[in-house]
N, C-alpha and C positions, 0 to 999 in steps of 0.2 A: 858153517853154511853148507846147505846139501844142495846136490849137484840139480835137484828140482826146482830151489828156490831162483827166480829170477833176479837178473843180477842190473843194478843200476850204474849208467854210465856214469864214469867222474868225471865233471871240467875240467879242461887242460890246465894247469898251473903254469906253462911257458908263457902268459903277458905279462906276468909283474916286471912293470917298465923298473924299480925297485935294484932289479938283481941285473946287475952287468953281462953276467951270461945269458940272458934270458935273449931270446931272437926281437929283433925289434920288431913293432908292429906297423901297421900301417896308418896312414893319418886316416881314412877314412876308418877301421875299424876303433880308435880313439875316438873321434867326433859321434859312433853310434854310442859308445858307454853314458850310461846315467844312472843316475842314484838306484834306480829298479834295479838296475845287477846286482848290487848289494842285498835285495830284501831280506835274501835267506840270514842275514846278520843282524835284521833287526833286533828282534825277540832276544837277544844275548847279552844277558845281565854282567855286568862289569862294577866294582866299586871304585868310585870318584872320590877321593878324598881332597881336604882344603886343610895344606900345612903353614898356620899362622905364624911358626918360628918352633924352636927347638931349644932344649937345655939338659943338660947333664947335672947328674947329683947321685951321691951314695945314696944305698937303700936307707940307712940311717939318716939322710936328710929327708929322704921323701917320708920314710914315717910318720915324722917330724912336723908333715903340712898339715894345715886342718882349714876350717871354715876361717874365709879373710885371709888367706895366707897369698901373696905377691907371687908369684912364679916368672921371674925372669926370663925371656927369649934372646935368640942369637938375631934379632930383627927390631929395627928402629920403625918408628912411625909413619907411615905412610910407605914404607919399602914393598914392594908386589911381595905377595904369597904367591908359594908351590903349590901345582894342581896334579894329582895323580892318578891315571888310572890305573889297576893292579899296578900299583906300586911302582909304576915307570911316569915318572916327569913329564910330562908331554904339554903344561902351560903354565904361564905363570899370570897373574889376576890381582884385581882391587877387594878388597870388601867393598859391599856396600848393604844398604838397607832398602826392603823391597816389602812392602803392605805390614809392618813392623819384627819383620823376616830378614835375618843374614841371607846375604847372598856374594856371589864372585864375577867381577867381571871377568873377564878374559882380555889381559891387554898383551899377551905376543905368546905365540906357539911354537913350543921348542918341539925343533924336528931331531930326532936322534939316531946318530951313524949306524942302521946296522952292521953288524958282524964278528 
């Protein structure tokens, strides 16, 4: 960057109510936040994945699958499925059928510890 180019201020990162050191804030500065302070995040592509259940097998068994072939899950029927976004858990969900479309509901959202 050269020293002509104007330079754009950062937002403070001290609210994240999240991180125990952070200063707390105030209740009215809470009560002003709304989704709008997000927008800058809307636009930001993420993959959501829907894990039905899981199974292990040698390469030599997988070979082995073909068209009609059963593939066994670590998940009995009607058990929620794993919901991920990049690869972190964050819900776990029903199937269901939606205009003759899969889809997931969302029945509880796991919140996970940072750090």
């Amino acid at each position: 960057m050269s020293d002509n180019e104007p330079q754009v201020p950062l937002p403070s990162l001290d609210i994240d109510q999240g991180n125990p050191t952070a200063p707390e804030s105030s209740d009215a500065e809470t009560e002003n936040r709304t989704a709008a302070d997000l927008e800058a995040m809307f636009d930001v592509p993420v993959q959501v994945s829907a894990v039905l259940g899981r199974s292990r097998m040698d390469v030599g068994q997988l070979l082995k699958l073909g068209p009609g072939a059963i593939l066994e899950l670590d998940r009995k029927v009607g058990e929620a499925i794993d919901i991920y976004v990049n690869d972190r858990l964050v819900a776990r969900g029903e199937v269901v059928l939606v205009e003759e479309k899969l889809g997931v509901t969302m029945t509880e959202i796991i919140k996970a510890d940072r750090g």
